[in-house]
C-alpha positions in Angstrom: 353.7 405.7 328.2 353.6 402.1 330.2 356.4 400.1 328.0 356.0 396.6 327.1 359.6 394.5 327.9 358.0 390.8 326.3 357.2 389.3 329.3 354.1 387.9 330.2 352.1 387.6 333.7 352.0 383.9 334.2 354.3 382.4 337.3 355.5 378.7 337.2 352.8 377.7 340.0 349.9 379.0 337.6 351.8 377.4 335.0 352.1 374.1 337.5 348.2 374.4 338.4 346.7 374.9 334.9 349.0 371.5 333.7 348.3 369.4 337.0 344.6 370.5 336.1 344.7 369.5 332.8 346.3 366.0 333.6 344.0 365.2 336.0 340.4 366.1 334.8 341.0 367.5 331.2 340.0 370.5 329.4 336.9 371.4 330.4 337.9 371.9 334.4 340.9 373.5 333.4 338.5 376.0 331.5 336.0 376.2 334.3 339.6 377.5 337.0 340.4 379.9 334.2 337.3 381.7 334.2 338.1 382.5 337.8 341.8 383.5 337.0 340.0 385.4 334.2 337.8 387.1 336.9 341.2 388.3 338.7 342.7 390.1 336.3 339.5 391.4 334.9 339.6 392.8 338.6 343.5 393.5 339.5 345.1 393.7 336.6 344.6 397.6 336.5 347.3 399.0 333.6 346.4 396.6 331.3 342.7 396.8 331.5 343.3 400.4 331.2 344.4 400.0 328.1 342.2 397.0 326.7 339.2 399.4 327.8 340.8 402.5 325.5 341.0 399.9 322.9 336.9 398.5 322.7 336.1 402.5 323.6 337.8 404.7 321.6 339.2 402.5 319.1 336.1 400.7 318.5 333.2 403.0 319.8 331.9 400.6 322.3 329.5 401.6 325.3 331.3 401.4 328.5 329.6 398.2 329.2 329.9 396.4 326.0 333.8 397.5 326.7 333.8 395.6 330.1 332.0 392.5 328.9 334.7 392.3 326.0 337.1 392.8 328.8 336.6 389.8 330.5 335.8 387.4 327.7 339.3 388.7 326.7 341.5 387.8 329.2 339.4 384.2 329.2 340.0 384.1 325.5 343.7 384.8 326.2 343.8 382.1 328.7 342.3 379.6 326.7 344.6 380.0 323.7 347.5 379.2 327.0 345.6 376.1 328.0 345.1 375.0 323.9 348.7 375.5 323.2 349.5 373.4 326.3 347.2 371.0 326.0 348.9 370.3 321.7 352.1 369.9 322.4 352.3 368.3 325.6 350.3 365.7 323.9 347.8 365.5 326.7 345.4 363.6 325.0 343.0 366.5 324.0 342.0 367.1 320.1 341.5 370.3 318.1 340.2 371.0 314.5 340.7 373.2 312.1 339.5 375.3 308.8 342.3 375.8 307.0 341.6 378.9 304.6 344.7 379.8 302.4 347.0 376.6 303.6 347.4 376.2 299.8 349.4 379.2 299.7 351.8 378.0 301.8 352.2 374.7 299.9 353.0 377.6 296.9 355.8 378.9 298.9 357.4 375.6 300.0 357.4 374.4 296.0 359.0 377.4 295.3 362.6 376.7 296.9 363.0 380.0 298.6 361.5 379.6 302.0 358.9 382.3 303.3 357.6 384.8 305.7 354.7 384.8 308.1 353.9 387.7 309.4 351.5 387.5 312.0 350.3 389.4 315.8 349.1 388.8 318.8 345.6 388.0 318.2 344.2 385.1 317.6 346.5 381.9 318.7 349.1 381.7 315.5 351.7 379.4 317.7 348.9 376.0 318.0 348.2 376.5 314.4 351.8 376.6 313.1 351.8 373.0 315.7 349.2 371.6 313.4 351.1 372.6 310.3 353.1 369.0 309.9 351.8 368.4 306.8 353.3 371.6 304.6 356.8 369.9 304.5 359.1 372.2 305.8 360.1 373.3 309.1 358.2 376.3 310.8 360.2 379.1 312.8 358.6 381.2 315.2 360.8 384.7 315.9 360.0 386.0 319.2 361.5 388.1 322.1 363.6 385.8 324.6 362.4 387.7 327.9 360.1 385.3 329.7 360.9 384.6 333.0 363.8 381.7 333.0 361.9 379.3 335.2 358.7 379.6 333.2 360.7 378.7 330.0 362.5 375.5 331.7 359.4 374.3 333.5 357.2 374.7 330.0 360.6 372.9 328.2 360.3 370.1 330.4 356.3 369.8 329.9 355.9 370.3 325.9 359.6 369.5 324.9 359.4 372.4 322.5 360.6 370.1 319.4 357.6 370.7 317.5 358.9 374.2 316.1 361.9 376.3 316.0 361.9 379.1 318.4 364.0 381.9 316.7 364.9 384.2 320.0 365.5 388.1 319.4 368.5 389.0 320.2 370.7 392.2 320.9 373.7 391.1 318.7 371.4 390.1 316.1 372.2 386.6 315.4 368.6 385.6 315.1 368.6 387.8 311.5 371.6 385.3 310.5 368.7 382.2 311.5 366.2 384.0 309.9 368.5 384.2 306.7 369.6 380.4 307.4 366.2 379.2 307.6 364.9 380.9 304.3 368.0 379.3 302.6 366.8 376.1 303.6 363.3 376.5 302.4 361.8 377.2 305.6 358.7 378.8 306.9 359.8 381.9 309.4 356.7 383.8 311.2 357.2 387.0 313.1 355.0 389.5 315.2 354.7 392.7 313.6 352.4 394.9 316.0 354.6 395.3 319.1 357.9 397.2 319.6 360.1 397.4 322.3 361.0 400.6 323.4 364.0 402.3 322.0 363.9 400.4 318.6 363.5 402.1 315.3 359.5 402.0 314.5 357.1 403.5 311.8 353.9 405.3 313.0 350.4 404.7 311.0 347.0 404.8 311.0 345.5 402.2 312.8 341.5 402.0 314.1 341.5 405.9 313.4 344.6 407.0 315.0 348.3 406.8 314.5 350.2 404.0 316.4 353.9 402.8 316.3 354.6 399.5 314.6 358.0 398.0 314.5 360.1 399.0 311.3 362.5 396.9 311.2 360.2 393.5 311.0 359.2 395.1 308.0 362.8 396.3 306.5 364.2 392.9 307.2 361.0 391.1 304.9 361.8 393.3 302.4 365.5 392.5 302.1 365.1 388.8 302.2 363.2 389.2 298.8 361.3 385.6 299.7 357.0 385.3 299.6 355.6 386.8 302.5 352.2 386.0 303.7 349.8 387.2 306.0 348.6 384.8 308.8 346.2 383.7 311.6 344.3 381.7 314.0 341.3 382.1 315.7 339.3 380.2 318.2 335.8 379.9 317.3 334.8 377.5 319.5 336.1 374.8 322.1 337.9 373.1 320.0 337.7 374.5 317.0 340.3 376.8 315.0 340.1 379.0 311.8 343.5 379.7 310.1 344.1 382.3 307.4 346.4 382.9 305.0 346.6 385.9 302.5 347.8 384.7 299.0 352.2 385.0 299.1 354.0 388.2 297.6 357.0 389.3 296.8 357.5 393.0 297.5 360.2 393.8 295.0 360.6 395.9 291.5 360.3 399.1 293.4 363.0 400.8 295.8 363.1 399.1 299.2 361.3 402.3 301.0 358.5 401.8 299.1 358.2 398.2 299.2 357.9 398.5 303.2 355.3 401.2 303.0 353.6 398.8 300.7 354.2 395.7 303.1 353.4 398.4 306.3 350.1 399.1 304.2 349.0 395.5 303.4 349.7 394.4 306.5 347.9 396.9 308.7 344.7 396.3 306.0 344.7 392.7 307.4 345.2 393.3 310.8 342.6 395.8 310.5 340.2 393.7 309.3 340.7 390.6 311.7 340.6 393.0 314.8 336.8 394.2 313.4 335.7 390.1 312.8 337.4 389.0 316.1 337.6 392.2 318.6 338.0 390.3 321.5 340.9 388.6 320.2 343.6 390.9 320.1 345.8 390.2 322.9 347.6 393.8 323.7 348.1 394.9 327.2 350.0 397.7 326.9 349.6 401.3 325.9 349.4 401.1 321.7 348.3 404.3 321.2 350.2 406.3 323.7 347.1 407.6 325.0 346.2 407.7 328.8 
């Protein structure tokens, strides 16, 4: 089974090109270089288009060329939401808009005191939307894996100054569940990824798109013990430079024991991701082996 270790495929020089692109001529040039750096991996990029092409065959049902088209506009896809996030907090002039559907329930949580959990995946681009949350009053934290390559994160600090939200980074000695804690206390937002695992952590396997799949338990034991409102979120490009975020109405998963609260949490949240995969298929951003299937 090909492992995923939370790094992506970008190099500082394709980091260096996209931004000298973008400060040059804008974002419609940088979009016309990515459909060629789309074309590449849509080409080269062998192990993960093996898997992207189980995923629209046998986890959808498309025809092999329906699968290839939703291929490439998937890698573009991916590179756009890259460029977008980029493009917002480097404050490079460009402007996006958005539908916000469910921000109200995050004004909820923030009046209630206690902070809250997003849980989210990778589909869709969550990170520009939680940029263009300023006006829910609180601060947003994003949880994620600290594995990109070191020069990647100091070149992209030194472009976007990364001040617009909190990166939580995963760690083995788990002091990012003592932020996560500290964050909630102070009546903070925290969204985490809930459909990768790394290999050798503790996961649960369910159905998902008709066949079982591992998803990472302990996101899910760790929301359940913080005993805050958790909702369900996302952000989806429907157009240039237009964005649709959702947000499932907040819940507290409590009054039963803690086991059954995460299959409850495990259950709503694979319902959702279910049903955002179907409306936006070429969205979902997952390059490695999900199913364990060659």
């Amino acid at each position: 089974m090909q492992k995923w270790d939370g790094k992506s495929k970008g190099t500082p020089l394709g980091y260096k090109i996209f931004i000298f692109t973008l400060r040059k001529g804008g974002i419609q040039p940088a979009y016309l270089l990515l459909r060629f750096v789309a074309f590449y991996y849509f080409l080269f990029s062998w192990k993960s288009s093996g898997n992207m092409l189980y995923y629209f065959q046998k986890r959808l049902g498309y025809s092999r060329l329906k699968s290839l088209v939703s291929l490439y506009k998937n890698y573009y896809l991916f590179g756009q939401t890259l460029i977008d996030k980029i493009v917002s907090m480097a404050n490079l002039g460009e402007k996006f808009t958005f539908n916000y559907e469910g921000e109200n329930y995050l004004h909820e949580i923030v009046e209630g005191g206690k902070g809250g959990l997003l849980l989210s995946a990778h589909i869709g681009n969550w990170e520009i939307a939680g940029f263009y949350l300023k006006r829910i009053n609180t601060k947003v934290n994003l949880v994620m894996l600290d594995a990109e390559s070191e020069n990647i994160k100091k070149y992209m600090q030194s472009v976007t100054g990364n001040k617009e939200f909190n990166v939580i980074a995963i760690k083995d000695d788990f002091s990012h569940v003592y932020q996560i804690y500290d964050a909630l206390k102070n009546n903070e937002l925290v969204c985490i990824h809930a459909d990768r695992f790394m290999e050798g952590s503790r996961s649960i396997e369910k159905n998902f798109l008709g066949k079982p799949a591992k998803f990472p338990e302990g996101v899910f034991h760790l929301a359940v013990l913080c005993q805050v409102p958790i909702s369900i979120v996302f952000a989806f490009k429907e157009s240039a430079r237009h964005y649709h975020f959702i947000a499932t109405p907040p819940k507290v998963y409590s009054g039963k024991s803690k086991d059954e609260s995460k299959l409850e949490l495990i259950n709503d949240y694979i319902e959702a991701l279910e049903d955002k995969i179907r409306r936006y298929p070429t969205h979902w951003f997952n390059y490695f082996n999900f199913w364990g299937e060659k």
